[in-house]
C-alpha positions, -999 to 999 in steps of 0.1 A, spaced: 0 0 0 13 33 -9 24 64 16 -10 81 27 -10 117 19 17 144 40 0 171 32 -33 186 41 -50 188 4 -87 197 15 -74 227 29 -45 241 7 -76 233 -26 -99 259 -3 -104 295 -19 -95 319 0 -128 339 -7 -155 335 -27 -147 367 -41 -111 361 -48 -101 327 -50 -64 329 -50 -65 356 -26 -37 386 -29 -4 387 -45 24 379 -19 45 402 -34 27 433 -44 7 436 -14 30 453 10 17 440 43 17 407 30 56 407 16 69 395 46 51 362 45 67 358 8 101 363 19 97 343 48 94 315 25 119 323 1 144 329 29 137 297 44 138 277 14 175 290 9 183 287 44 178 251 43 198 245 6 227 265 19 228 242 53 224 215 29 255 222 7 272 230 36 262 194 53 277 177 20 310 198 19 312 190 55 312 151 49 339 151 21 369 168 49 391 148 67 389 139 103 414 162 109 399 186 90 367 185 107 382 189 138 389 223 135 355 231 117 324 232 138 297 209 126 272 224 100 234 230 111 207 206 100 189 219 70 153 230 84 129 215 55 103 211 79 99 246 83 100 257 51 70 230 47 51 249 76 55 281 63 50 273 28 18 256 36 -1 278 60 3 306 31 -9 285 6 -38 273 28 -52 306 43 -30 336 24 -25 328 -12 -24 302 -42 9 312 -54 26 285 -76 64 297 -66 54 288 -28 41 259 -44 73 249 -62 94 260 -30 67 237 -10 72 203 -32 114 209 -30 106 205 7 88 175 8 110 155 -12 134 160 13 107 155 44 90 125 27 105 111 2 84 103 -28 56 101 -11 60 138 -8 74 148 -45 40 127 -56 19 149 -29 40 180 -39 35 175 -78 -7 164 -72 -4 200 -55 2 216 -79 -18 204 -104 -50 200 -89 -38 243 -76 -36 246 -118 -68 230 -128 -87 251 -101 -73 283 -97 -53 291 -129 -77 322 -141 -67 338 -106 -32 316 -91 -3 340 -85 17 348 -95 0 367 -130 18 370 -161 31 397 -165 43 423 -195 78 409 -199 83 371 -198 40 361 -198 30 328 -185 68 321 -183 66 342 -154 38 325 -136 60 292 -138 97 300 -139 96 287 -105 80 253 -118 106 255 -143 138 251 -122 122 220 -103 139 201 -137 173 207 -122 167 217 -86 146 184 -76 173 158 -93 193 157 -64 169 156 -37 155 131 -57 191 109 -62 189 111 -23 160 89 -18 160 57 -4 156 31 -29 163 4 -3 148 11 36 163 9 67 171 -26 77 182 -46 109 219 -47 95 220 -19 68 210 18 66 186 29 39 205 29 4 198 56 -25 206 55 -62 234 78 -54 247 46 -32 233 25 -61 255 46 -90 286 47 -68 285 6 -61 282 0 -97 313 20 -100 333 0 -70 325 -34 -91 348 -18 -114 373 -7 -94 407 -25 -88 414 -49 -54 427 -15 -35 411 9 -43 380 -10 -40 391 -18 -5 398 15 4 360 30 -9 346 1 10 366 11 43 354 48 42 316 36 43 312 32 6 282 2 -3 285 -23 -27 264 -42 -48 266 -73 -22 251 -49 5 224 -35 -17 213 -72 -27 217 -83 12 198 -54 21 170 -64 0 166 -100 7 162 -87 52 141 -58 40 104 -66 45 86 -77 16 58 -50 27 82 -22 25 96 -28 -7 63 -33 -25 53 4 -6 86 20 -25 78 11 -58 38 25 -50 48 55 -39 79 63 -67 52 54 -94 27 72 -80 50 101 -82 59 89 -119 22 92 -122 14 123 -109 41 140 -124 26 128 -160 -4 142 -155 8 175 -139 29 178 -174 -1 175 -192 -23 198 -176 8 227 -180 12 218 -216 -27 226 -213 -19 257 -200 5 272 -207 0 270 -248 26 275 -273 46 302 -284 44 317 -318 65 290 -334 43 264 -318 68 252 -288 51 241 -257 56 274 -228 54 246 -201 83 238 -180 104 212 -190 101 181 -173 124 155 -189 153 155 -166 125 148 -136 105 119 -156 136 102 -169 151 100 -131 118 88 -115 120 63 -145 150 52 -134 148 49 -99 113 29 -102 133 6 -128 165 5 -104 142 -8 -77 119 -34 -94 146 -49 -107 168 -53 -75 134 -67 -58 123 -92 -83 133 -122 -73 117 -111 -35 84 -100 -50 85 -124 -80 55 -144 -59 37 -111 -52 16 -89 -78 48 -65 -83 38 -32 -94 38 -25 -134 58 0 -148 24 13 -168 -4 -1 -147 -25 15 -177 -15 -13 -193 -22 -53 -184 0 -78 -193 -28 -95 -221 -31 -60 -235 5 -57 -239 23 -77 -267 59 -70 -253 48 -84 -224 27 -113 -236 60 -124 -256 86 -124 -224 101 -158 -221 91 -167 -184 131 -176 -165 148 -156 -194 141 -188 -214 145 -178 -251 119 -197 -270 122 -178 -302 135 -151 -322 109 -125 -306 123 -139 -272 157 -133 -279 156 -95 -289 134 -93 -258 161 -99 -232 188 -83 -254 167 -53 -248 161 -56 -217 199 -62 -212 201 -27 -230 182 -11 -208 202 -27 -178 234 -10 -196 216 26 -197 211 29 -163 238 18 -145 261 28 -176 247 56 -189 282 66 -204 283 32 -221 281 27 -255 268 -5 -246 232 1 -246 232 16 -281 251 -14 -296 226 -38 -284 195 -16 -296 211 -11 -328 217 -49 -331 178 -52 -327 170 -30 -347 193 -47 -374 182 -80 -369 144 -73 -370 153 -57 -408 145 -78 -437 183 -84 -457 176 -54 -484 166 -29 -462 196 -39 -438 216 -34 -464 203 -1 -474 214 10 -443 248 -3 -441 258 3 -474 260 40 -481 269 42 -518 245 38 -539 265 26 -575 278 -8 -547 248 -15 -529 228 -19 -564 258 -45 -577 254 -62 -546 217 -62 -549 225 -76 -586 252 -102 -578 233 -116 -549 197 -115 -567 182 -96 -543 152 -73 -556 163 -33 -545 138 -17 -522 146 18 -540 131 1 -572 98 -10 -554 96 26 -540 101 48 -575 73 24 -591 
C-alpha cells in the first residue's frame, strides 16, 4: 500500500474567498511581503545548510576537527511556512514549487507525488486567478519560472531517496549509493578496498539489504515512486494545457524530462533489484495502464529468461540494453545492443540499405546476390 498523503489537500484546494479565490499577490501587497520572503528565505536557508552538510562530509577527520559541525537543514519549516500561506494567504505556484522541493526531502516520494498532485490540482482550479499573473515581460513564463527550475533543482533531492529502507543490518540505500556501487564493481582490489573502508556500499550490500528488507516495505517504495511517476505525467499535461505554445508552436510549459527520466530510473532500479523477492507477489507494473494480455511485449517475455524464439531473444537483449543505460549511462553498450535489434528485425535489403551507403555498390550487390532493390519497389 502506498504512503497516505503528508499534506493537508482539502485545505491548501480551499479558496481563499468566494470573491477572490487565489486571494492577494504575496508580493505586491506590502503588508503581505513578509510572509513571501519568509518563505523564500527559508527555502534557501535550508539548501545553503544542505550544501554545507555535504562539503562537510567530504573533509578529513582532521579537517573536521577544527570546523564546527554544519546546522541541519530546516525543510520542515519551510513546509510549515509554505503551507499555512498557501492554505489561508495565497495560491501562489512559486510557494508551491518552494513547497514540493521541501517534501521531497521531508517525505521522500511520497512527498514529491503529494508535492506534484499540489500543484496540479492548484492549476486546474485556480489558474484564471493563481499567483503569481503573467506579467508584461516574460507572460506565463513568469507564472511558472519557478516550476521551471524544479527540472534541475529536484534531481538531487530526488538521487537522495531511499531506494532500499532501513534494515536490521544496513541503513537505507539511494541510487546515489546505487550509481557509486556500480562504480566500486569496477574498481581495482585496492582501491575498491579502500571506498569500502570509508563507508562506501556495494552491490553485495544492496542485494543483502534487499533479501532482510520486508517484503511490505519494498512493495510500498515502488507504489509511492510510481505514484510520483504518475502524478508528475499528469501534472505535465495539464501545463502543456496551460500554458499553450509560443508563436513558433513550442510548448511554454516547463520542461520536465530530466525529472520523468530519473523517476524512471529509480522505479526501474528498484523493481529490478526486488524481483526475485516480489516475484510471488503482484509487483507493481511499470504502466499499470496497461495489463499484461493488453500488452504484446509483455505477452511475448520468455518466463526464466528462457529464449523460445527469435521475438524472445531480442526481448532480453533489450532488456539487457536497458540494464546497460542505467547503470552505464556513459556506455556505448546500450546503443550497440538496440542497434543490433534493430538490425536484426530488418529484412536483408533494407539492412543493407542502411549499411551500405553508396548507392552505385549496394545496387551490384543487390544484382550479384539476386536480391530485388527496395529503392526500385519505391520509385514504381
Amino acid at each position: 500500500m502506498a504512503t497516505g498523503e503528508v499534506i493537508p489537500f482539502e485545505s491548501l484546494l480551499n479558496p481563499i474567498s468566494d470573491e477572490n479565490p487565489s486571494g492577494p499577490a504575496l508580493r505586491s501587497d506590502g503588508s503581505l511581503a513578509a510572509i513571501y520572503y519568509e518563505i523564500r528565505d527559508a527555502s534557501q536557508q535550508a539548501r545553503d545548510s544542505e550544501r554545507q552538510v555535504r562539503e562537510y562530509a567530504f573533509l578529513s577527520e582532521e579537517d573536521k576537527s577544527h570546523e564546527p559541525s554544519p546546522e541541519s537543514p530546516n525543510w520542515s519549516k519551510v513546509v510549515k511556512l509554505a503551507t499555512d500561506a498557501l492554505a489561508g494567504v495565497s495560491k501562489d505556484l512559486w510557494v508551491a514549487a518552494w513547497l514540493t522541493e521541501s517534501l521531497v526531502r521531508t517525505d521522500g516520494f511520497a512527498g514529491l507525488r503529494d508535492g506534484f498532485r499540489l500543484i496540479r490540482r492548484l492549476s486546474e482550479d485556480f489558474w484564471d486567478t493563481i499567483h503569481p499573473r503573467p506579467d508584461e515581460d516574460d507572460g506565463i513564463l513568469h507564472t511558472v519560472s519557478q516550476l521551471s527550475s524544479l527540472n534541475s533543482t529536484l534531481i538531487t533531492p530526488i538521487q537522495e531517496i531511499a531506494i532500499v529502507p532501513e534494515t536490521r543490518s544496513f541503513p537505507s540505500l539511494t541510487s546515489v549509493d546505487y550509481i557509486d556501487a556500480v562504480e566500486l564493481d569496477k574498481m581495482d582490489p585496492d582501491q575498491r578496498s579502500q571506498r569500502i573502508a570509508g563507508g562506501s556500499a556495494t552491490l553485495d550490500m544492496f542485494d543483502r539489504a534487499i533479501n532482510e528488507a520486508p517484503i511490505e516495505a519494498l512493495n510500498d517504495l515502488l507504489e509511492d515512486i510510481q505514484a510520483a511517476r504518475e502524478e508528475f505525467t499528469q501534472l505535465c499535461e495539464v501545463l502543456d494545457d496551460k500554458c499553450g505554445q509560443d508563436e513558433d508552436g513550442y510548448s511554454l510549459a516547463p520542461p520536465s524530462s530530466d525529472i520523468s527520466d530519473l523517476l524512471e530510473s529509480c522505479f526501474d532500479r528498484l523493481r529490478d533489484l526486488t524481483r526475485h523477492r516480489l516475484a510471488g507477489d503482484a509487483q507493481v507494473d511499470a504502466d499499470p495502464s496497461e495489463s499484461a494480455q493488453d500488452s504484446p511485449v509483455s505477452a511475448r517475455l520468455p518466463s526464466s529468461n528462457e529464449v523460445q524464439n527469435r521475438d524472445d531473444a531480442f526481448q532480453l537483449l533489450l532488456k539487457v540494453s536497458s540494464f546497460f543505460r542505467r547503470t552505464e549511462p556513459h556506455s556505448p553498450v546500450s546503443y550497440a545492443l538496440e542497434q543490433a535489434v534493430r538490425w536484426g528485425r530488418m529484412s536483408l535489403p533494407d539492412l543493407m540499405t542502411d549499411l551500405i551507403n553508396d548507392e552505385s555498390v549496394r545496387r551490384e550487390m543487390f544484382k550479384r546476390a539476386g536480391i530485388p532493390d527496395p529503392s526500385d519497389r519505391t520509385e514504381e
